[in-house]
Biopython code that builds the backbone (N, CA, C, O; Angstrom):
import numpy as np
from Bio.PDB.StructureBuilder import StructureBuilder

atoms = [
    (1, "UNK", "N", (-3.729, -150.102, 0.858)),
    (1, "UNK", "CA", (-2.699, -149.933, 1.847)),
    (1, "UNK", "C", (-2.260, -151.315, 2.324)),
    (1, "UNK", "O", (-3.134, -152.163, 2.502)),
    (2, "UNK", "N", (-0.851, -151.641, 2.567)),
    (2, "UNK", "CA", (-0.097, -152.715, 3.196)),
    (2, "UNK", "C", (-0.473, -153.114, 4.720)),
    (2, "UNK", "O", (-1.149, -154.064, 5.116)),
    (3, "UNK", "N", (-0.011, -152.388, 5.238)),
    (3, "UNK", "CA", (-0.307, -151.714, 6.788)),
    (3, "UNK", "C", (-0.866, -150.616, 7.167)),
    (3, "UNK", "O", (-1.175, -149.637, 6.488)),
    (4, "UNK", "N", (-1.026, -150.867, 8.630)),
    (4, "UNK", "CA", (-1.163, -149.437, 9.641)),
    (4, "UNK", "C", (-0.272, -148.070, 9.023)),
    (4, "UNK", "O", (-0.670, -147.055, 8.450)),
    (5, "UNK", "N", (0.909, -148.462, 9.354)),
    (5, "UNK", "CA", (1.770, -147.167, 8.774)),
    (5, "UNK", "C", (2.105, -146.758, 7.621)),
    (5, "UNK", "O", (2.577, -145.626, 7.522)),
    (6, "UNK", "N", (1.935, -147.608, 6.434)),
    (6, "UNK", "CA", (1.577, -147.479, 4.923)),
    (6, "UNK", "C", (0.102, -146.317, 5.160)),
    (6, "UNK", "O", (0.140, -145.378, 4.365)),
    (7, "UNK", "N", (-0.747, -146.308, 5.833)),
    (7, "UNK", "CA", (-2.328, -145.981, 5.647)),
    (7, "UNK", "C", (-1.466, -144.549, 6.321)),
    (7, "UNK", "O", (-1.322, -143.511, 5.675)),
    (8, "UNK", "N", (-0.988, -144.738, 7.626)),
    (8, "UNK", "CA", (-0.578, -143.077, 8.572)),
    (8, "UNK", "C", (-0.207, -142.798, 6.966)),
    (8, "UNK", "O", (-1.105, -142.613, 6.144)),
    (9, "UNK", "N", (0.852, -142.788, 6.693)),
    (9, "UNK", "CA", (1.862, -142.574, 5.987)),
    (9, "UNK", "C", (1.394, -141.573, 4.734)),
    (9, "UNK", "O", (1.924, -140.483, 4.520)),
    (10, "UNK", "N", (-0.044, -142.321, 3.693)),
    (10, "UNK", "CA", (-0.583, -142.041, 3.283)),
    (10, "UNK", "C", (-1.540, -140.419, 3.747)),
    (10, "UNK", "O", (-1.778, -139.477, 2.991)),
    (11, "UNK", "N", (-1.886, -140.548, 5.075)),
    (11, "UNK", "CA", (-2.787, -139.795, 5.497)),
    (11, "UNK", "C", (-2.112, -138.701, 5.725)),
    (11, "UNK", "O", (-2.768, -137.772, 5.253)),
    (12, "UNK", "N", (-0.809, -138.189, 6.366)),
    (12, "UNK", "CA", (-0.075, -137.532, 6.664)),
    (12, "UNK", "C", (0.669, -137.086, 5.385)),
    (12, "UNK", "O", (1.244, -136.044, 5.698)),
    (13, "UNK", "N", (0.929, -137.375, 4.108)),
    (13, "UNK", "CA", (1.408, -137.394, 2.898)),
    (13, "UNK", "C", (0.272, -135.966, 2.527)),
    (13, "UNK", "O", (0.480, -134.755, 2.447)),
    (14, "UNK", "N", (-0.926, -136.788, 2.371)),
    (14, "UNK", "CA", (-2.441, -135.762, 1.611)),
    (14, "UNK", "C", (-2.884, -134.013, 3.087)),
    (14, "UNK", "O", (-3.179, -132.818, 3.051)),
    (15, "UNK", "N", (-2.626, -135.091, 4.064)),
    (15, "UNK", "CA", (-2.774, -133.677, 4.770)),
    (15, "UNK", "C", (-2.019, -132.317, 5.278)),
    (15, "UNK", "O", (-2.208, -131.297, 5.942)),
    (16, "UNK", "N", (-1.063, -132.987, 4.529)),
    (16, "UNK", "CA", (0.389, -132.003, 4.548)),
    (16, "UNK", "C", (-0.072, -131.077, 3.407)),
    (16, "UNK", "O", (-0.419, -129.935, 3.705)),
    (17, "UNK", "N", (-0.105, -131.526, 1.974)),
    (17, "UNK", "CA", (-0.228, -131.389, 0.473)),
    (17, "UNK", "C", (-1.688, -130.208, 0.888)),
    (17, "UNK", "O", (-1.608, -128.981, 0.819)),
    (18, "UNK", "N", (-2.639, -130.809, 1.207)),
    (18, "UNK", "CA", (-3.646, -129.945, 1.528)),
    (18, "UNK", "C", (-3.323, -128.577, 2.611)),
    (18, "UNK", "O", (-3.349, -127.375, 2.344)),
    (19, "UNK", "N", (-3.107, -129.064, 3.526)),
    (19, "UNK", "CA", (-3.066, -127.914, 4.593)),
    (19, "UNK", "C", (-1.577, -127.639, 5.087)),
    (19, "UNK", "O", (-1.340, -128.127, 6.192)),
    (20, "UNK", "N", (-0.401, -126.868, 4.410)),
    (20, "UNK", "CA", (1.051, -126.787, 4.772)),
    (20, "UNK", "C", (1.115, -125.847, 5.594)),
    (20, "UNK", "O", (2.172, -125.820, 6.225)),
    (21, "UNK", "N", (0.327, -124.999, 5.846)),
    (21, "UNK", "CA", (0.621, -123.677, 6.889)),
    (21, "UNK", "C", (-0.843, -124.053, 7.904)),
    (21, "UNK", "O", (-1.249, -123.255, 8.749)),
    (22, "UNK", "N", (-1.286, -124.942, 7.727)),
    (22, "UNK", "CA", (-2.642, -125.591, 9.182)),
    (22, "UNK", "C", (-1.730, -125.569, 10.396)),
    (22, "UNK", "O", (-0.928, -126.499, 10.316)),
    (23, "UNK", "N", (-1.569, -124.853, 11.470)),
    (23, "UNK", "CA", (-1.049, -125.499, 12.506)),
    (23, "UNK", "C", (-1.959, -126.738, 13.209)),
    (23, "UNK", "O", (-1.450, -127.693, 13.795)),
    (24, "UNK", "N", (-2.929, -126.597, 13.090)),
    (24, "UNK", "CA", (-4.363, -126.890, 13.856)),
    (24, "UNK", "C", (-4.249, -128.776, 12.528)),
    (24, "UNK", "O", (-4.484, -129.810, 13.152)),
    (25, "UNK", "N", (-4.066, -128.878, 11.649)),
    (25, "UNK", "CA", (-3.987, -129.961, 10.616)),
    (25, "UNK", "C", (-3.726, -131.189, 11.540)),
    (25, "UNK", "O", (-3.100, -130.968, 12.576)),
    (26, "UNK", "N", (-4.188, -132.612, 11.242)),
    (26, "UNK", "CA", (-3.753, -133.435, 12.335)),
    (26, "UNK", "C", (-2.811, -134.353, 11.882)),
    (26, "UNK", "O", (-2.846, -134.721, 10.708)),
    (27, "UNK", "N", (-1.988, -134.765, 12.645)),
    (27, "UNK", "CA", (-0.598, -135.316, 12.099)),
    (27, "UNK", "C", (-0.544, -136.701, 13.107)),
    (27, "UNK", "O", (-0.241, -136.857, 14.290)),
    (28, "UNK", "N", (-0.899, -137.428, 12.248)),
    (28, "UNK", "CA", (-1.279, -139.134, 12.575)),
    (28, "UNK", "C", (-0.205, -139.948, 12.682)),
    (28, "UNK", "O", (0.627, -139.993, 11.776)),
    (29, "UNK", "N", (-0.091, -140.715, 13.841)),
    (29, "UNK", "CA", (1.119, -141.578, 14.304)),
    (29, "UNK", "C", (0.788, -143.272, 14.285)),
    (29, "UNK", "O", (-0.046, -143.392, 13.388)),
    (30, "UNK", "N", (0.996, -144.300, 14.726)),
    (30, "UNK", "CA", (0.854, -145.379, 14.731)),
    (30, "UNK", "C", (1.636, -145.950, 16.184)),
    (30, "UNK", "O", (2.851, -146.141, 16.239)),
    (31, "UNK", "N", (0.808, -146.147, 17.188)),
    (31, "UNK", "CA", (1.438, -147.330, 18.746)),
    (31, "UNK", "C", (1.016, -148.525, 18.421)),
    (31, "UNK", "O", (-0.128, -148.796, 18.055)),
    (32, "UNK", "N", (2.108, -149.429, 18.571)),
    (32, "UNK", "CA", (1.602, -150.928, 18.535)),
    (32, "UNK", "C", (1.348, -151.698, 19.544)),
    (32, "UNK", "O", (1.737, -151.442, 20.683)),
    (33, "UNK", "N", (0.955, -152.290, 19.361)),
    (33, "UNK", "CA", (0.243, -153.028, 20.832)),
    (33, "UNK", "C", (0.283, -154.946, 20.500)),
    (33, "UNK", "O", (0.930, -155.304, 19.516)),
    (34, "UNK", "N", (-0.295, -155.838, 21.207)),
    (34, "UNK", "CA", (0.202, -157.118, 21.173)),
    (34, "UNK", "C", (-0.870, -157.475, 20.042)),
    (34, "UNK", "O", (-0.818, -158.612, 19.573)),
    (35, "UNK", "N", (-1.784, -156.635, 19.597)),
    (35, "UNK", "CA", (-3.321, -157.564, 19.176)),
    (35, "UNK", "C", (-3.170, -156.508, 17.882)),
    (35, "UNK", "O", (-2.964, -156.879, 16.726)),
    (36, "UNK", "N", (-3.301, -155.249, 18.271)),
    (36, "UNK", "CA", (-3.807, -154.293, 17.304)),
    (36, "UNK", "C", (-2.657, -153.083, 17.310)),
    (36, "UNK", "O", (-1.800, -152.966, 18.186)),
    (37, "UNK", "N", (-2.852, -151.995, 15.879)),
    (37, "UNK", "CA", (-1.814, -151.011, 16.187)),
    (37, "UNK", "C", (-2.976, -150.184, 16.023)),
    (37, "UNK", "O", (-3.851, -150.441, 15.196)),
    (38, "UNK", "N", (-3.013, -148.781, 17.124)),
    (38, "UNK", "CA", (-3.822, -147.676, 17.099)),
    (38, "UNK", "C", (-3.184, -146.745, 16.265)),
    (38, "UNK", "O", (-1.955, -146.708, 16.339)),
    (39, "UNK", "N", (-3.864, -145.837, 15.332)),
    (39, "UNK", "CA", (-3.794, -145.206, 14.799)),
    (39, "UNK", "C", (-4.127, -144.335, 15.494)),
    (39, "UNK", "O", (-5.199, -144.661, 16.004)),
    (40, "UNK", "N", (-3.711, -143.052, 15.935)),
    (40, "UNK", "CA", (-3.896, -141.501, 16.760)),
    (40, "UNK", "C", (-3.336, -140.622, 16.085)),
    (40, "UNK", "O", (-2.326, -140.837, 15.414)),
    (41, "UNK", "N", (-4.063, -139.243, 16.196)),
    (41, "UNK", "CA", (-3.765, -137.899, 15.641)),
    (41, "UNK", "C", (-3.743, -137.406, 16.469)),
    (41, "UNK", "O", (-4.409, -137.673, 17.470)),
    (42, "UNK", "N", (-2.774, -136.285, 16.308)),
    (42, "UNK", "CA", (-2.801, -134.865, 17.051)),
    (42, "UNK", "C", (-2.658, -133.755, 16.245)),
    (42, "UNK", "O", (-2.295, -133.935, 15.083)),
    (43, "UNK", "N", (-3.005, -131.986, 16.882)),
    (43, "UNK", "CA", (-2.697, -131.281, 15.818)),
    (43, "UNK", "C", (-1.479, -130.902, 15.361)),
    (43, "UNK", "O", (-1.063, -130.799, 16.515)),
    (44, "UNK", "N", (-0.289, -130.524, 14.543)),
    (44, "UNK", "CA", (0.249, -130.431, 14.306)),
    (44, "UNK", "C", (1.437, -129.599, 15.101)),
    (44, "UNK", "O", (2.631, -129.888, 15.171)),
    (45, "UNK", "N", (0.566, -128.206, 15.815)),
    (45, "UNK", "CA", (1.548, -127.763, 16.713)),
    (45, "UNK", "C", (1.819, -128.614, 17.657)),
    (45, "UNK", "O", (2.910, -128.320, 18.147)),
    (46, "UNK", "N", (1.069, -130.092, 18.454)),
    (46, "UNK", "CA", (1.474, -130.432, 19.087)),
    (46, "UNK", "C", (1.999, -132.113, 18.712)),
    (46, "UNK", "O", (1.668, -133.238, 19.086)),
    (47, "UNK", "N", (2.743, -131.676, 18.003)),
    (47, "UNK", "CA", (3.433, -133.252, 17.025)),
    (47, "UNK", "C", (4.453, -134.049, 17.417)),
    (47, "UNK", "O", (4.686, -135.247, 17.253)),
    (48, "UNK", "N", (5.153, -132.960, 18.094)),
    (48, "UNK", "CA", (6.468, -134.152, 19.387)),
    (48, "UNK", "C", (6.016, -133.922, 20.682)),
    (48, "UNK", "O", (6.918, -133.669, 21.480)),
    (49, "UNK", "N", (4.221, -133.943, 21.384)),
    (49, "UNK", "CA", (3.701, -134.222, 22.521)),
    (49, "UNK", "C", (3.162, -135.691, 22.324)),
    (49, "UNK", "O", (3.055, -136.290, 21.254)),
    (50, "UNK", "N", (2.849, -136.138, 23.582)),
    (50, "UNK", "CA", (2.048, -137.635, 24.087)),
    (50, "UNK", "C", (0.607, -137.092, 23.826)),
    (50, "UNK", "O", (0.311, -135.897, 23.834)),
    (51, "UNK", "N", (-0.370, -138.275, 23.563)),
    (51, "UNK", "CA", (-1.368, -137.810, 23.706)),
    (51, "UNK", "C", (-1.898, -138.070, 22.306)),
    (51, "UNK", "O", (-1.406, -138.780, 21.429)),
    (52, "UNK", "N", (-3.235, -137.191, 22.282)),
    (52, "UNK", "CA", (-4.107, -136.986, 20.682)),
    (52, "UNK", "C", (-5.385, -137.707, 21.006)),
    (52, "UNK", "O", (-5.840, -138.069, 22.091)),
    (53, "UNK", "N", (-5.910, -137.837, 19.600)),
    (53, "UNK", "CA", (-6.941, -138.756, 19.699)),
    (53, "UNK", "C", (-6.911, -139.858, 18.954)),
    (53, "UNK", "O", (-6.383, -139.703, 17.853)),
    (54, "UNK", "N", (-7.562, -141.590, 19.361)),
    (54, "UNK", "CA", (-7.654, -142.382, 18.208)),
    (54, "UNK", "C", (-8.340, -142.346, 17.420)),
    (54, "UNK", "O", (-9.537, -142.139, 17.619)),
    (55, "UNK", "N", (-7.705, -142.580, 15.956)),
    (55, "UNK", "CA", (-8.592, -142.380, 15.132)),
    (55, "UNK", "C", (-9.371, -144.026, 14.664)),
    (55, "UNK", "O", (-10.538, -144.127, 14.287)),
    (56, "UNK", "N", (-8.238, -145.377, 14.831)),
    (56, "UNK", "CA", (-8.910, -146.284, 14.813)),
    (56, "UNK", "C", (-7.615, -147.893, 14.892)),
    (56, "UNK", "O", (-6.384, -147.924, 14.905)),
    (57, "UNK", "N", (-8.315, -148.634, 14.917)),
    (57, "UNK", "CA", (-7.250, -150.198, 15.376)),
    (57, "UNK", "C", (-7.435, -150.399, 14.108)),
    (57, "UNK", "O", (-8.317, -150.110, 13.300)),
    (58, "UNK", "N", (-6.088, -151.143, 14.071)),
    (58, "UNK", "CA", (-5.870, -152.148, 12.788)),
    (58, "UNK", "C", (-5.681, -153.575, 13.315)),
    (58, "UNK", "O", (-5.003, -153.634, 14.340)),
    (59, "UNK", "N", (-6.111, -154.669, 12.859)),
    (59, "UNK", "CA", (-5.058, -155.900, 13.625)),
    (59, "UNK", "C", (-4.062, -156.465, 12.504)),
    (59, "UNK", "O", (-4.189, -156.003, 11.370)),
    (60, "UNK", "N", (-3.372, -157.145, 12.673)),
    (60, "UNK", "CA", (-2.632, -157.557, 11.583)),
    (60, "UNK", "C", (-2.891, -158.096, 10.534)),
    (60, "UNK", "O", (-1.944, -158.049, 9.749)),
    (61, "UNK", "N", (-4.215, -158.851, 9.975)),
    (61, "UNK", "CA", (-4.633, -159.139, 8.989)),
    (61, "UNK", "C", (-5.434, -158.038, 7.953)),
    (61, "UNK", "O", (-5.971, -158.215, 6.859)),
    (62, "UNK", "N", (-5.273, -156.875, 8.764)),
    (62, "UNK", "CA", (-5.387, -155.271, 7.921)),
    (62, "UNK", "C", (-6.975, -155.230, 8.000)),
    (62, "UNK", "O", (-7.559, -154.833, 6.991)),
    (63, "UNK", "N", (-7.977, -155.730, 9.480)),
    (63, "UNK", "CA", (-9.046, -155.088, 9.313)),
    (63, "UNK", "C", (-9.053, -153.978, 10.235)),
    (63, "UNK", "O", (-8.764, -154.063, 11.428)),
    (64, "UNK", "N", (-9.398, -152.925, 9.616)),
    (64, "UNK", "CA", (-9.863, -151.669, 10.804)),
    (64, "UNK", "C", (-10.913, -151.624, 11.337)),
    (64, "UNK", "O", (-11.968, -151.734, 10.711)),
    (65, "UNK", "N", (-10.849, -151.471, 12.475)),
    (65, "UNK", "CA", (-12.096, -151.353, 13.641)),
    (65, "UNK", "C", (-12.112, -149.463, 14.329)),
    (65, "UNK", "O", (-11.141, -148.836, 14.752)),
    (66, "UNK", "N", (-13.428, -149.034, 14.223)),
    (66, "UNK", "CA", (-13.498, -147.602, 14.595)),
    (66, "UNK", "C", (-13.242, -148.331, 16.701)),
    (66, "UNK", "O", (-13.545, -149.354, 17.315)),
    (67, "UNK", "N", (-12.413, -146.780, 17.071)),
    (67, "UNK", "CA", (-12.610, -146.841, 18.256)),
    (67, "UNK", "C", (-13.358, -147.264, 19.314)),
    (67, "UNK", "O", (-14.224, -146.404, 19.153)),
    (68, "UNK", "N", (-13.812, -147.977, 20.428)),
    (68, "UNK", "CA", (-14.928, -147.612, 21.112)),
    (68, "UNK", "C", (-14.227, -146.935, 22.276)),
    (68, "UNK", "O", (-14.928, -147.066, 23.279)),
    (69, "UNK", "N", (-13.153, -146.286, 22.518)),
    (69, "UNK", "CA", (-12.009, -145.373, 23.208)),
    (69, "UNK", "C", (-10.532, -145.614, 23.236)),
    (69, "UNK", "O", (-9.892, -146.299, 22.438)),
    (70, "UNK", "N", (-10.006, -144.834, 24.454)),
    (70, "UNK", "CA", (-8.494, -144.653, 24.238)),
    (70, "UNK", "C", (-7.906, -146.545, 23.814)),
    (70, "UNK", "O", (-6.910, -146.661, 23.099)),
    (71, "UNK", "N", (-8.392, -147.413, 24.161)),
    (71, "UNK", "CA", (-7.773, -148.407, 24.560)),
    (71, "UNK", "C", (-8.000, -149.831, 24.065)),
    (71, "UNK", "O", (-7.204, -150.742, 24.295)),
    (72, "UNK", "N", (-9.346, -150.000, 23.238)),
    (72, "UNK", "CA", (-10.125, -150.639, 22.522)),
    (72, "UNK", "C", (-10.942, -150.395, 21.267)),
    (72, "UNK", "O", (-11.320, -149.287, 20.886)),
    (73, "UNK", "N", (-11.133, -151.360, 20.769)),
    (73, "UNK", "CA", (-11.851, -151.045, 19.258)),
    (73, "UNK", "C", (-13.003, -151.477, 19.469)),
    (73, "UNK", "O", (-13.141, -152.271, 20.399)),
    (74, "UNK", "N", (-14.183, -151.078, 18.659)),
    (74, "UNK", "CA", (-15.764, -151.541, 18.768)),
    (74, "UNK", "C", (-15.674, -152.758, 18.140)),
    (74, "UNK", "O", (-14.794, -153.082, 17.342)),
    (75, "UNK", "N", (-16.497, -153.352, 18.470)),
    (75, "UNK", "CA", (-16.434, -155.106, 17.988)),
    (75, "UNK", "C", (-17.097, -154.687, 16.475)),
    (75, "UNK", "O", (-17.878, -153.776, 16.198)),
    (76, "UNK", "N", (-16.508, -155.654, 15.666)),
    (76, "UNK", "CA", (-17.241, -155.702, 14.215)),
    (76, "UNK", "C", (-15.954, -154.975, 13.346)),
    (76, "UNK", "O", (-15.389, -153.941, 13.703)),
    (77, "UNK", "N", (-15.639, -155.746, 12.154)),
    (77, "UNK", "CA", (-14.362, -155.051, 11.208)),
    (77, "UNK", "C", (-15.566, -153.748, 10.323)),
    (77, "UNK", "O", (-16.613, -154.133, 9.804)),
    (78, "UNK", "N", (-15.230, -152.589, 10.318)),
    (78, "UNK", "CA", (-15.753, -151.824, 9.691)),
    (78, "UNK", "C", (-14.740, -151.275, 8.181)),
    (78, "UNK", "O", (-15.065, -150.399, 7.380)),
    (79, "UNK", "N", (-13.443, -152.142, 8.169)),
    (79, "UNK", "CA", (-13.091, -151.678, 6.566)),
    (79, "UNK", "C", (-11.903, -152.773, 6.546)),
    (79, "UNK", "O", (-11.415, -153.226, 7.582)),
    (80, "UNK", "N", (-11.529, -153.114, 5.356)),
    (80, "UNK", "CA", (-10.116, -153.520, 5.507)),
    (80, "UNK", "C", (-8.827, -152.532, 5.008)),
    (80, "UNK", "O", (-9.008, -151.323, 4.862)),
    (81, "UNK", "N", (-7.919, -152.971, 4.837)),
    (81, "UNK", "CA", (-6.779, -151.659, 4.826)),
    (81, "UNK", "C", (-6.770, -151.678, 3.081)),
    (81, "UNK", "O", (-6.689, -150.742, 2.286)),
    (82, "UNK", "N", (-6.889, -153.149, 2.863)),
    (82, "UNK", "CA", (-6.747, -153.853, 0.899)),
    (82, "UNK", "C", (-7.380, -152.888, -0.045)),
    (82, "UNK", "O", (-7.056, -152.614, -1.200)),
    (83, "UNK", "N", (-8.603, -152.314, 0.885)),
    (83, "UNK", "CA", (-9.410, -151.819, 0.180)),
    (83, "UNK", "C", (-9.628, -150.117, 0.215)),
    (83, "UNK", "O", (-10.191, -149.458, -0.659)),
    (84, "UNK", "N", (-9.106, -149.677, 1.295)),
    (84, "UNK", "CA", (-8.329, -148.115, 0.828)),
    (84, "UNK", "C", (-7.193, -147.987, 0.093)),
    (84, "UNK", "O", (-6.218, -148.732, -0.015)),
    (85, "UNK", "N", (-7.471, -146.877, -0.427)),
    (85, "UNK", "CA", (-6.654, -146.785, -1.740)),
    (85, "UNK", "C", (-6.362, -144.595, -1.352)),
    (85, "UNK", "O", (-6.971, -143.816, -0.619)),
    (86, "UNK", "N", (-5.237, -144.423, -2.241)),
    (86, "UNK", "CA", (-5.485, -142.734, -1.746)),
    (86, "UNK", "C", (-6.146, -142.045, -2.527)),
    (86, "UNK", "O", (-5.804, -140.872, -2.672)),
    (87, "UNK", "N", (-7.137, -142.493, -3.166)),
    (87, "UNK", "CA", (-8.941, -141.666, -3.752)),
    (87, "UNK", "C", (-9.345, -141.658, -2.408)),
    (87, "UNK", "O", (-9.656, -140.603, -1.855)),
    (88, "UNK", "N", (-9.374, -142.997, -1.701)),
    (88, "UNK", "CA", (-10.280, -142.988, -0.233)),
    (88, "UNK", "C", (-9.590, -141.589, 0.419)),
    (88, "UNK", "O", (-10.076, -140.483, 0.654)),
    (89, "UNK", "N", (-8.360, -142.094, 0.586)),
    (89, "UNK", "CA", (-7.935, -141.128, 1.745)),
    (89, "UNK", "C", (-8.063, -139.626, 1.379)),
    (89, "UNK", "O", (-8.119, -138.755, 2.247)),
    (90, "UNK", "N", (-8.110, -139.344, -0.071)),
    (90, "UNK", "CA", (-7.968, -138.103, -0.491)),
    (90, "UNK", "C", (-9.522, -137.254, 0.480)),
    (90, "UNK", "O", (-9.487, -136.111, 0.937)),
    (91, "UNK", "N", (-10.701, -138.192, 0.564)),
    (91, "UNK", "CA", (-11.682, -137.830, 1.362)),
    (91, "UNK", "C", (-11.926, -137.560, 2.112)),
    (91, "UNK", "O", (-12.725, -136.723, 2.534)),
    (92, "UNK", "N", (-11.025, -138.480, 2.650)),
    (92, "UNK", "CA", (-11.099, -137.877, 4.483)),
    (92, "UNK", "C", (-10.457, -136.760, 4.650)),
    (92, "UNK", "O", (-10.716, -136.012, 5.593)),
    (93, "UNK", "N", (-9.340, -136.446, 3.570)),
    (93, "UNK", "CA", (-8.594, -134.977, 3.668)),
    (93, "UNK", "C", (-9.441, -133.935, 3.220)),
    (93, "UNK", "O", (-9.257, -132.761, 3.542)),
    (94, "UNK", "N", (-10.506, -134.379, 2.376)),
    (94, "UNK", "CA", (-11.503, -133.446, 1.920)),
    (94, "UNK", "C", (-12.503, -132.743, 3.383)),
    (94, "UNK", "O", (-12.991, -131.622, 3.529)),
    (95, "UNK", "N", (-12.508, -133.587, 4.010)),
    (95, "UNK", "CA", (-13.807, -133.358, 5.017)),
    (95, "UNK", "C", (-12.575, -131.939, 6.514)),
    (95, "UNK", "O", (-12.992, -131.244, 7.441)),
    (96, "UNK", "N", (-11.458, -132.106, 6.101)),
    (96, "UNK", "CA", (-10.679, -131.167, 6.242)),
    (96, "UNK", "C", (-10.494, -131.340, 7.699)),
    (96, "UNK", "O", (-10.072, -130.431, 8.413)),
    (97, "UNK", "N", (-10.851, -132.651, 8.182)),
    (97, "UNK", "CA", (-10.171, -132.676, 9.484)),
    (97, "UNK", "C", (-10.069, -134.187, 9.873)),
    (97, "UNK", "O", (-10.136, -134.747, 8.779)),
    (98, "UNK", "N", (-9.936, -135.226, 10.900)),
    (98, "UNK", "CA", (-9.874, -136.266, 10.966)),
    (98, "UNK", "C", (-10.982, -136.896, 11.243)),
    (98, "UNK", "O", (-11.427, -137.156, 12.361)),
    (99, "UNK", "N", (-11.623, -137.246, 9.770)),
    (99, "UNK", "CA", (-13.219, -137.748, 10.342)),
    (99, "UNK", "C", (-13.061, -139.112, 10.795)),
    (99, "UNK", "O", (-11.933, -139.559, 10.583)),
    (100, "UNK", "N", (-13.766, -139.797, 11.286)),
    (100, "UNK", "CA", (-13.969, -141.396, 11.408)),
    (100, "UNK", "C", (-15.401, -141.863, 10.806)),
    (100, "UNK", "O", (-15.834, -143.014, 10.860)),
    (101, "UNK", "N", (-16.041, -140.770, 10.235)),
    (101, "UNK", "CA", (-17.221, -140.931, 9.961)),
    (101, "UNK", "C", (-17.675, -142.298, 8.720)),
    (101, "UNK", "O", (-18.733, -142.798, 8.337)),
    (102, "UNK", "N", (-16.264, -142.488, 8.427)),
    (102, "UNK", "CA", (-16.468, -144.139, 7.544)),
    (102, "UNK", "C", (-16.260, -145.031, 8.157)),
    (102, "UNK", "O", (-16.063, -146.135, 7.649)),
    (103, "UNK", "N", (-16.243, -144.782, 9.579)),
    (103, "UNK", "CA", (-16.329, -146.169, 10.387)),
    (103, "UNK", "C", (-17.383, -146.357, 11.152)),
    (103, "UNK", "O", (-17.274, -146.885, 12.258)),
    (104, "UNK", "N", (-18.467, -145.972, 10.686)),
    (104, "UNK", "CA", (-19.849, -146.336, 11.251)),
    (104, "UNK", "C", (-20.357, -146.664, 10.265)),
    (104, "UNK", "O", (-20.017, -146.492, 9.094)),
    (105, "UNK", "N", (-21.693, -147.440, 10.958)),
    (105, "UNK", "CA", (-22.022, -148.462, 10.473)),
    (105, "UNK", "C", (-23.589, -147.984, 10.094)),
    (105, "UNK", "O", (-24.357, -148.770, 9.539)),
]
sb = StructureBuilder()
sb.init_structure("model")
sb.init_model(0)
sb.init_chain("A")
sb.init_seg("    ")
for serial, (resi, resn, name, xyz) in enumerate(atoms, 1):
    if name == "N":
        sb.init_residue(resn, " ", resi, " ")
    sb.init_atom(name, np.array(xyz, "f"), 0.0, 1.0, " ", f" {name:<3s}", serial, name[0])
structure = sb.get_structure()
């Protein structure tokens, strides 16, 4: 992946393909911010509301950091973006909901 929204882009591409009638499916956006862009999902019925959950920061040199909440990332790069590819992402669509579980350590 290029970017943050190359990666949404990707993620929202496979979880469509997988789940087209999911209302409940999560439909991933990108806010940018001065340092980092958050990546957040929500479920699908609620796709033009505020809100969701993060799923994780990017900073501009494309390392992702898992959450440590709404507003910050946990210290330590836990992936870079270079190195997902959509085999990766096809996984996380496998686990059939928005895991973060590859961002622990």
């Amino acid at each position: 992946m290029q970017n943050a929204h190359a990666f949404v882009a990707e993620l929202n591409k496979q979880f469509e393909a997988a789940q087209p009638t999911n209302p409940n499916r999560p439909v991933f956006y990108v806010t940018s911010g001065p340092v980092y862009d958050k990546v957040c999902h929500r479920d699908a019925i609620f796709a033009d509301k505020h809100g969701g959950a993060v799923f994780c920061f990017v900073n501009a040199s494309g390392e992702v950091f898992k959450a440590a909440g709404w507003k910050s990332p946990a210290k330590g790069v836990r992936a870079h973006l270079s190195d997902i590819t959509p085999e990766f992402v096809a996984k996380i669509v496998d686990a059939g909901y928005a895991t973060t579980g590859w961002l622990y350590r």
